[in-house]
C-alpha positions as CSV (number, residue, x, y, z in Angstrom):
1,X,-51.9,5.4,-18.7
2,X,-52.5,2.4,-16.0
3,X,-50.6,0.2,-17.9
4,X,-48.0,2.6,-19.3
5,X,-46.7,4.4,-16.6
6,X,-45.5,1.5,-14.3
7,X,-44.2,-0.2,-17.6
8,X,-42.5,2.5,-18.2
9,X,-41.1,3.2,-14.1
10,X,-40.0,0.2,-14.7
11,X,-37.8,-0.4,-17.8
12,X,-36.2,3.1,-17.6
13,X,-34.1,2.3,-15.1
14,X,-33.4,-1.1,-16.9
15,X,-32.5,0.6,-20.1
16,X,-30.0,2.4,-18.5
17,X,-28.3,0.2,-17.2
18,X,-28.1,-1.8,-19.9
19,X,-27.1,1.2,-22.2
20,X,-24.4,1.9,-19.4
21,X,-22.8,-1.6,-19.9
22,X,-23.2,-1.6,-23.4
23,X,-21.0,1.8,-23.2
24,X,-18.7,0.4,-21.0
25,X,-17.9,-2.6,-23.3
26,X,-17.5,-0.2,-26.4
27,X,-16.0,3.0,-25.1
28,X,-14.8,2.2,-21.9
29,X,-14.2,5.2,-19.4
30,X,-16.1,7.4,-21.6
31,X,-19.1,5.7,-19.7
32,X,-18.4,6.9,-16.5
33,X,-18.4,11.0,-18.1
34,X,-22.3,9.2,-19.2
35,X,-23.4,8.1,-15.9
36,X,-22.1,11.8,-14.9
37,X,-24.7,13.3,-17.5
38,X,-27.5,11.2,-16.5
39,X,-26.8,11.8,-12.9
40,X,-26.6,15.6,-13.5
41,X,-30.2,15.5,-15.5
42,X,-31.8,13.5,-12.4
43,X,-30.4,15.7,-10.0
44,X,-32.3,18.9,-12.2
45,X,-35.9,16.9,-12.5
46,X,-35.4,16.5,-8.6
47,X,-35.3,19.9,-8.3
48,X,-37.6,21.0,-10.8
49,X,-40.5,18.6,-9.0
50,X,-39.1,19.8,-5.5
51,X,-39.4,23.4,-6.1
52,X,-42.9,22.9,-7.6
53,X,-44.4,20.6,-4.6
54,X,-42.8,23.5,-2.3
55,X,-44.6,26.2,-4.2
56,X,-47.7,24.4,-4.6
57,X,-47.6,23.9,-0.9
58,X,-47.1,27.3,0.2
59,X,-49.9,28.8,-2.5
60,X,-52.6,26.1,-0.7
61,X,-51.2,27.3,2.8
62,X,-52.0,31.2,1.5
63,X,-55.2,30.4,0.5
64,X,-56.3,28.7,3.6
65,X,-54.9,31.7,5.2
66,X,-56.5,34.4,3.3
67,X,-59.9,36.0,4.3
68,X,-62.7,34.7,2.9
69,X,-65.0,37.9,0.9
70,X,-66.5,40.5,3.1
């Protein structure tokens, strides 16, 4: 995983934009309803890592909160 996950931080975002032009130069508009899509699928994994840093956050802040045993 040390070499594979910066590789592959790296060419997503390159593959996309490629695939993008590609689109572009074969179906023209219909690319822009695909950078729509992909836009809409980032927005949810933002979320989905949000939500899960804010409730892993707030379980460590209730545990350093709780009593320890009697």
């Amino acid at each position: 995983m040390r070499i594979a996950k910066p590789f592959f931080i790296v060419t997503t975002p390159i593959g996309l934009a490629l695939g993008l032009y590609e689109g572009w130069r074969l179906a023209g508009g219909l690319v822009v309803i695909m950078a729509m899509m992909i836009a809409l699928v980032g927005a949810a994994m933002l979320s989905v890592v949000l939500t899960v840093r804010r409730e892993r956050r707030a379980a460590g802040q209730a545990d350093r909160e709780s009593p320890g045993p009697p």
